[in-house]
ZAMARGU-4260 file (C-alpha; in steps of 0.2 Angstrom, whole numbers, plus 5000, padded with zeros to 4 digits):
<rodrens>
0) 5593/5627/4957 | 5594/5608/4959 | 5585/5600/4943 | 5575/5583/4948 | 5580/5568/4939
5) 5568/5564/4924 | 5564/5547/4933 | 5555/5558/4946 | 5544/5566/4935 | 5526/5562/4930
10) 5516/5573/4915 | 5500/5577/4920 | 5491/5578/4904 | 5474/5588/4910 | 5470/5589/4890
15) 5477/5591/4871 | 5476/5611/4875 | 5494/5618/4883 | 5493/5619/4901 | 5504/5625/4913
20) 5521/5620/4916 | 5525/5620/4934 | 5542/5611/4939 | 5545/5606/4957 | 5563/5613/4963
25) 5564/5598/4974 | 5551/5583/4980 | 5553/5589/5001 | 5547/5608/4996 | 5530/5613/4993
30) 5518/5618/4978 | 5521/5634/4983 | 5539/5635/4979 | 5538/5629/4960 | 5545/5637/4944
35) 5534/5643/4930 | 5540/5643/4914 | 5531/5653/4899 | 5534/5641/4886 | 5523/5636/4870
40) 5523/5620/4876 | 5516/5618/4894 | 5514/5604/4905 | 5512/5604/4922 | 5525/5594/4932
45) 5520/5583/4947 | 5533/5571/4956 | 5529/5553/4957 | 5529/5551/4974 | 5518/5564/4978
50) 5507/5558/4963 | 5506/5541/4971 | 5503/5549/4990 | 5490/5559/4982 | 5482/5545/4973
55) 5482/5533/4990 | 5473/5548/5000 | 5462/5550/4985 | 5457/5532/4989 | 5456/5533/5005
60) 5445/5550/5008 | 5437/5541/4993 | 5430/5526/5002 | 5428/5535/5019 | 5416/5546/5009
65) 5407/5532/5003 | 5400/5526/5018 | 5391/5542/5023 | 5383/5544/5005 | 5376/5528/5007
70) 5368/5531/5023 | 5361/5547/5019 | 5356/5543/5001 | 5350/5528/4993 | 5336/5514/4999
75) 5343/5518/5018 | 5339/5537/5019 | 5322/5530/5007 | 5317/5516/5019 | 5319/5531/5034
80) 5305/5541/5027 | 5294/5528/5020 | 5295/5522/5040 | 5293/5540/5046 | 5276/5541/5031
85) 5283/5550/5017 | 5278/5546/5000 | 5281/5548/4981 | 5281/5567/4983 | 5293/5566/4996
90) 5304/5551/4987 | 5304/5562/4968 | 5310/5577/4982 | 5324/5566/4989 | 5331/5562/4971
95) 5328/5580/4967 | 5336/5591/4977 | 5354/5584/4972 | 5350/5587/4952 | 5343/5605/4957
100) 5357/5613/4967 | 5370/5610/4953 | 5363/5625/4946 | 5375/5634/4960 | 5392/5624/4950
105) 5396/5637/4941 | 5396/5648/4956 | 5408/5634/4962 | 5421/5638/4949 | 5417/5655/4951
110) 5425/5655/4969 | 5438/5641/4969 | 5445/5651/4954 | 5449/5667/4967 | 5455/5652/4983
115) 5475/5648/4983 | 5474/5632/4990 | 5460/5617/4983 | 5463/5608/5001 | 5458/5624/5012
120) 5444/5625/5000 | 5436/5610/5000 | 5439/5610/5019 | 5426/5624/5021 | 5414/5613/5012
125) 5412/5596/5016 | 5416/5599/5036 | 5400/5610/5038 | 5389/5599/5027 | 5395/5581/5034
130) 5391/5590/5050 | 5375/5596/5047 | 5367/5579/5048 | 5368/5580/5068 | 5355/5591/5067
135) 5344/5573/5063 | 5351/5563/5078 | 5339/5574/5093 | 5326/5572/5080 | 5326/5552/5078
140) 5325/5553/5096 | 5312/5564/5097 | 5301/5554/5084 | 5302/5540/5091 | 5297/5546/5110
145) 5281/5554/5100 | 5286/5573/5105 | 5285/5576/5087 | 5277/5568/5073 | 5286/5559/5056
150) 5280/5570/5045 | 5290/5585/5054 | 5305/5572/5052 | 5302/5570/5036 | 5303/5591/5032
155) 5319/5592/5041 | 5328/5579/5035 | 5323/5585/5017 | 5327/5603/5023 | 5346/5597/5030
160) 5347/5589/5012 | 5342/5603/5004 | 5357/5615/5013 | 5371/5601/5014 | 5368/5597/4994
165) 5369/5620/4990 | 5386/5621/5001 | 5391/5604/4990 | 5388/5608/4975 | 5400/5622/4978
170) 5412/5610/4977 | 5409/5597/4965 | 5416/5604/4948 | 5431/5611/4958 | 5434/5592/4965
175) 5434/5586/4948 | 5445/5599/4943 | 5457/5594/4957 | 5456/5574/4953 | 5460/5579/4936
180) 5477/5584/4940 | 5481/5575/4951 | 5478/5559/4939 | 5487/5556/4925 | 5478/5557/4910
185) 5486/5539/4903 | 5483/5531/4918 | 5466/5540/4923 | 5455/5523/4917 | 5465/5510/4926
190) 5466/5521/4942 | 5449/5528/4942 | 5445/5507/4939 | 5455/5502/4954 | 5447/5516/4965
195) 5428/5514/4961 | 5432/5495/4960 | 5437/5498/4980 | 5423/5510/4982 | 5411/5493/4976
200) 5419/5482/4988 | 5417/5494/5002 | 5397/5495/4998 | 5395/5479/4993 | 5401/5473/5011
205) 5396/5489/5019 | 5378/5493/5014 | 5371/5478/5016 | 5378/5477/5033 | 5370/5493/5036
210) 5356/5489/5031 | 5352/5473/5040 | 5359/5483/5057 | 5346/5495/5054 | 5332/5483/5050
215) 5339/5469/5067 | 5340/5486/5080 | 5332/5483/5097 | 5325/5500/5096 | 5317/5498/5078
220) 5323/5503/5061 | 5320/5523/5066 | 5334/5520/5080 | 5343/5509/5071 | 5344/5523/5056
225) 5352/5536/5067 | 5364/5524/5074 | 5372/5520/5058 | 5370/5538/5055 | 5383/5544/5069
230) 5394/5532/5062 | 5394/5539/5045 | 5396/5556/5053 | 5411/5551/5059 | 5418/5544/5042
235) 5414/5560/5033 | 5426/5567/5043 | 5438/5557/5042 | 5437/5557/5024 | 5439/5575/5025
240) 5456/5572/5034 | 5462/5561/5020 | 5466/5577/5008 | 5480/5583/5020 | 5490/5571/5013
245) 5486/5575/4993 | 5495/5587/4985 | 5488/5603/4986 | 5486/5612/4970 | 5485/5633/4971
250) 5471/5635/4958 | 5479/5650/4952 | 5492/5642/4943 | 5479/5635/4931 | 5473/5653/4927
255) 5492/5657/4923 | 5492/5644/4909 | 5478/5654/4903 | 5487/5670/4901 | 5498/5659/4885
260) 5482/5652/4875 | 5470/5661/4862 | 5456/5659/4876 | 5461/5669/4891 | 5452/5667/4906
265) 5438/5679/4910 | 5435/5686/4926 | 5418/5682/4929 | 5411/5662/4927 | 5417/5656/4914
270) 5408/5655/4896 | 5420/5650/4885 | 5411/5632/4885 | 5399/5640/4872 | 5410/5642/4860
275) 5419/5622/4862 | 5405/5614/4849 | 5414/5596/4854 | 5410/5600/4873 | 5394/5607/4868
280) 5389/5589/4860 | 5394/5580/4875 | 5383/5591/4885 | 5369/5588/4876 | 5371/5571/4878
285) 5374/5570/4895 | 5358/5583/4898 | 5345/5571/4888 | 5354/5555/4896 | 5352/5564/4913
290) 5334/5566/4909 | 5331/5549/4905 | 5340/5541/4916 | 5332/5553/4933 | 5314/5550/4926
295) 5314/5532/4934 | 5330/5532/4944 | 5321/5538/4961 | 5307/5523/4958 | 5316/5509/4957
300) 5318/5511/4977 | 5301/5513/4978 | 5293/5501/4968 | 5303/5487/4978 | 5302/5494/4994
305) 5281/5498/4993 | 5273/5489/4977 | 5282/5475/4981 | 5284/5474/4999 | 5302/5468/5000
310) 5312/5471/5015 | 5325/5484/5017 | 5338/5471/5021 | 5334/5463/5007 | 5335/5476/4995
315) 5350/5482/5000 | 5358/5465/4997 | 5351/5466/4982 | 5362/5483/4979 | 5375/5473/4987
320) 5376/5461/4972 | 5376/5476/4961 | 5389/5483/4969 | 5400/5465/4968 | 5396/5467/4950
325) 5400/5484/4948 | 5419/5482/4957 | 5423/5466/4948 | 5420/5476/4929 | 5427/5492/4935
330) 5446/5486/4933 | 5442/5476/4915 | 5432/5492/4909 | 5447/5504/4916 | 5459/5496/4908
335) 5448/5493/4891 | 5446/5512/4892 | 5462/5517/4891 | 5465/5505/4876 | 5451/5511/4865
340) 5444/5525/4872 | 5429/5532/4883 | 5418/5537/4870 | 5416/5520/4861 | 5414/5512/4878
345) 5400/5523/4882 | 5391/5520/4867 | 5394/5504/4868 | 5388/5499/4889 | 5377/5514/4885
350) 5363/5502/4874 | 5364/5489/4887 | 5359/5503/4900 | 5344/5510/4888 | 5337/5491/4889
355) 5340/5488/4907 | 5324/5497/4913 | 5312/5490/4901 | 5316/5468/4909 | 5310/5477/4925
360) 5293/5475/4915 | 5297/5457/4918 | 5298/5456/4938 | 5284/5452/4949 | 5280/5446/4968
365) 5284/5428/4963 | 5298/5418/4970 | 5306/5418/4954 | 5306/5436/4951 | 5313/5437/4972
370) 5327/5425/4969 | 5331/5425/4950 | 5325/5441/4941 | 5329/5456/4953 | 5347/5449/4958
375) 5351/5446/4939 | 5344/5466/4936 | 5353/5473/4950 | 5371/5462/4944 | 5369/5469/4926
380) 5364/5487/4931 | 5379/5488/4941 | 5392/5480/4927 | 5386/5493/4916 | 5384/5508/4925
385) 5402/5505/4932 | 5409/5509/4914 | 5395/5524/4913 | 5403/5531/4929 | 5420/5530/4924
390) 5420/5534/4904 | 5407/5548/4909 | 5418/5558/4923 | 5436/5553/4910 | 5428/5557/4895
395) 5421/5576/4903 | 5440/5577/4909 | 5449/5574/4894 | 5440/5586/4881 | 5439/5599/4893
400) 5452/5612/4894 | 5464/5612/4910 | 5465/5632/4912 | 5444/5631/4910 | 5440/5613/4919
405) 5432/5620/4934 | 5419/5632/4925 | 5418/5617/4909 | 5413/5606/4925 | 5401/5616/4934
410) 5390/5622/4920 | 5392/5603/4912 | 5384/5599/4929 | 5369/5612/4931 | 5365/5610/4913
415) 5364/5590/4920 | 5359/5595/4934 | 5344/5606/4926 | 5337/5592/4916 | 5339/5578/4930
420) 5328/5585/4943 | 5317/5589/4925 | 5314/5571/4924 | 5312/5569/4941 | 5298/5580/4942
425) 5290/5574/4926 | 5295/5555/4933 | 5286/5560/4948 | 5268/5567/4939 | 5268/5554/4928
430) 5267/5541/4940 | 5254/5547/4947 | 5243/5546/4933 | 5229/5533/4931 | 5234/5530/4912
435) 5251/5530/4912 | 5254/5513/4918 | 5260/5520/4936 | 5279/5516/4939 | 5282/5502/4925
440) 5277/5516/4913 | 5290/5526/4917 | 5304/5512/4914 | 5297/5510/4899 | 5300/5529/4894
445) 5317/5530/4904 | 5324/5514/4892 | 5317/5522/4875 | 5324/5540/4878 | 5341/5532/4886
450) 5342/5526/4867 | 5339/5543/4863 | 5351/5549/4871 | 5367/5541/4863 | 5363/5550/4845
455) 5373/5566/4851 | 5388/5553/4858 | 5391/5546/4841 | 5398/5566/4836 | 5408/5570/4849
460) 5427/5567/4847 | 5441/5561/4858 | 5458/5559/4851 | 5464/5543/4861 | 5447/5535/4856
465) 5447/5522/4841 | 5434/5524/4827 | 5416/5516/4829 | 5419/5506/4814 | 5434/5498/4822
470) 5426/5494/4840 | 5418/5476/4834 | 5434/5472/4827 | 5446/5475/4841 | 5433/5468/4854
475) 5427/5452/4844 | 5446/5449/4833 | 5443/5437/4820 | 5457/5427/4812 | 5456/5426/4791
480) 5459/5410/4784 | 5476/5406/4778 | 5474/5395/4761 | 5487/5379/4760 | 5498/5376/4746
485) 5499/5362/4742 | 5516/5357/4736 | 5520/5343/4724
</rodrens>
């Protein structure tokens, strides 16, 4: 057997845990042909030029991706309803039904962990529910000849976001688990930066684009939606092409690592996330931030789009400036991540966040809440939520064990996922009440339990993180006076 030079080697560090080692026999042969070695020490061995193959497709079927989600989510899919009648029942449902279904992650891991290949498998998921949306296209066209009413619309679309999001969520922990091998764990902030910082230049170009060709279409925004819709369509699937050229990963590998731990893995969904108290902390967080964050999330669409009658091509460049924001931080915020940790960066961006809803009390129908308060909320939201994203996901990944990151993801996710559509629900009745102060009541309760939120945050530990006591002094240095002597 022909050993590969060390220089053609790159750890994969899933987490502090001993994974797998797997040791390619040579770079031209497949994942399939590897040697595993039952040592104490485990490490699982990719070459670098598949890791950076794997990393560009990542990228690529990344951004590809984007585009569709940004059509069929967000204020374009929420500016299609509002035009076809739907209202805050039907806006709560669009938020909702995302955070709901991640109640079906665990079954995700469940059956990724019996699959030999993650490619095939996420094949069987994102191809049937990217082409699902089809079923809108005859539907936008039946609309708007008056054979069928908006209302009907409305059900359908939320009935083909309701399926596409239960065959997704099947695969949302196992695509975090596949990333997370795929990246290296010292390199994940800086890639993960440069990738969602591509990702924000995509949208910040794109979507409002998008947006002001569905607001300027001949045929009216209802036409114009489903235009831009076949052409999202078409991207998905593209994206989906992109994984042929990552390096495909046999799932049951992981499990082998397993076998040389004190936590082997069960046969049924994995539960060994109940005994991790780190993980549990982490989750606890993340369920009340989830919470907090979903119980006004879905309105801020709203309250721009209805109470104060902006147009969609406006709000969207509004995003677009978020966005700008969002991809210039991303790389400073990667590389800042990698240098002190997630965890103090959370805690850290994470009180800017909890404030952020509450200067929304601040904005109005003037001109200088038009031109001067909502770009300067939508530019400060997306900053700060780009280092929430990336510490968040990073974070997850590294105190997660790699023979268990599939099942740690998924229930992490429907616990999230649980609470999420909670507060979107509760978001939802409360602002609909007469004393609650309507929608600006619920920023106001959103910023308070954000706050609340970071208490679990402080307890949890990451090894590559520096302590809290430290932060203030590595961001803000300060040089100690030297005294002269004076010599005589």
């Amino acid at each position: 057997m022909v050993q590969p030079q060390e220089d053609d080697i790159s750890f994969v560090e899933a987490s502090s845990l001993p994974p797998v080692p797997i040791q390619e026999i040579s770079e031209d042969r497949t994942l399939t042909e590897t040697v595993l070695f039952p040592t104490p020490k485990l490490f699982l061995k990719i070459s670098k030029p598949e890791i950076r193959q794997s990393l560009r497709a990542l990228t690529y079927e990344s951004v590809f991706a984007a585009v569709l989600y940004s059509i069929i989510g967000g204020a374009l899919l929420s500016n299609f309803l509002l035009e076809l009648g739907a209202g805050p029942v039907e806006i709560g449902l669009l938020a909702a039904i995302p955070q709901m279904v991640n109640l079906l992650q665990p079954l995700g891991a469940y059956l990724v962990n019996r699959s030999t290949s993650f490619r095939w498998y996420f094949m069987c998921i994102f191809i049937p529910s990217r082409l699902l949306w089809l079923i809108l296209l005859p539907a936008i066209w039946l609309v708007t000849s008056s054979r069928i009413t908006g209302y009907q619309v409305v059900q359908l679309t939320l009935a083909i976001l309701l399926v596409a999001n239960i065959i997704e969520a099947f695969g949302r922990a196992p695509w975090l688990g596949w990333s997370a091998v795929l990246v290296p764990q010292r390199l994940r902030g800086r890639y993960f930066g440069f990738r969602n910082s591509i990702l924000g230049l995509t949208n910040l170009v794109g979507v409002p684009l998008l947006g002001l060709a569905v607001s300027a279409w001949p045929g009216g925004t209802l036409q114009g939606y489903g235009t831009v819709l076949v052409l999202g369509i078409v991207l998905g699937v593209i994206s989906v092409g992109c994984q042929f050229w990552m390096t495909d990963i046999n799932p049951q590998l992981l499990k082998v690592g397993d076998s040389y731990t004190s936590h082997p893995q069960a046969q049924g969904i994995d539960l060994s996330i109940f005994k991790e108290a780190n993980f549990l902390k982490f989750v606890l967080y993340l369920s009340i931030w989830c919470f907090a964050v979903n119980i006004s999330a879905p309105f801020f669409n709203l309250y721009m789009l209805d109470n104060l009658d902006i147009d969609i091509s406006v709000v969207t460049i509004y995003h677009g400036l978020g966005t700008g924001a969002n991809m210039l931080m991303l790389l400073l915020w990667g590389k800042l991540a990698d240098r002190i940790g997630n965890r103090p960066l959370l805690l850290l961006v994470g009180v800017l966040v909890a404030v952020t809803p509450l200067l929304w009390l601040l904005v109005g129908s003037d001109r200088i809440s038009f031109w001067i308060w909502l770009p300067l909320l939508h530019i400060l939201a997306g900053a700060t939520w780009a280092a929430i994203d990336l510490c968040t996901n990073n974070l997850m990944m590294g105190i997660a064990p790699l023979g268990h990151q599939s099942g740690y993801f998924a229930i992490a996710g429907a616990i999230a996922g649980i609470t999420g559509a909670m507060g979107i629900t509760i978001g939802g009745f409360l602002a609909t009440l007469p004393g609650a102060a309507g929608l600006l009541g619920l920023f106001v309760i959103s910023g308070l339990l954000r706050m609340v939120a970071l208490v679990p945050l402080v307890f949890v530990q990451e090894q590559r993180s520096i302590p809290l006591g430290q932060l203030m002094r590595f961001l803000f240095p300060i040089k100690q006076p030297t005294d002269l002597i004076k010599v005589e």
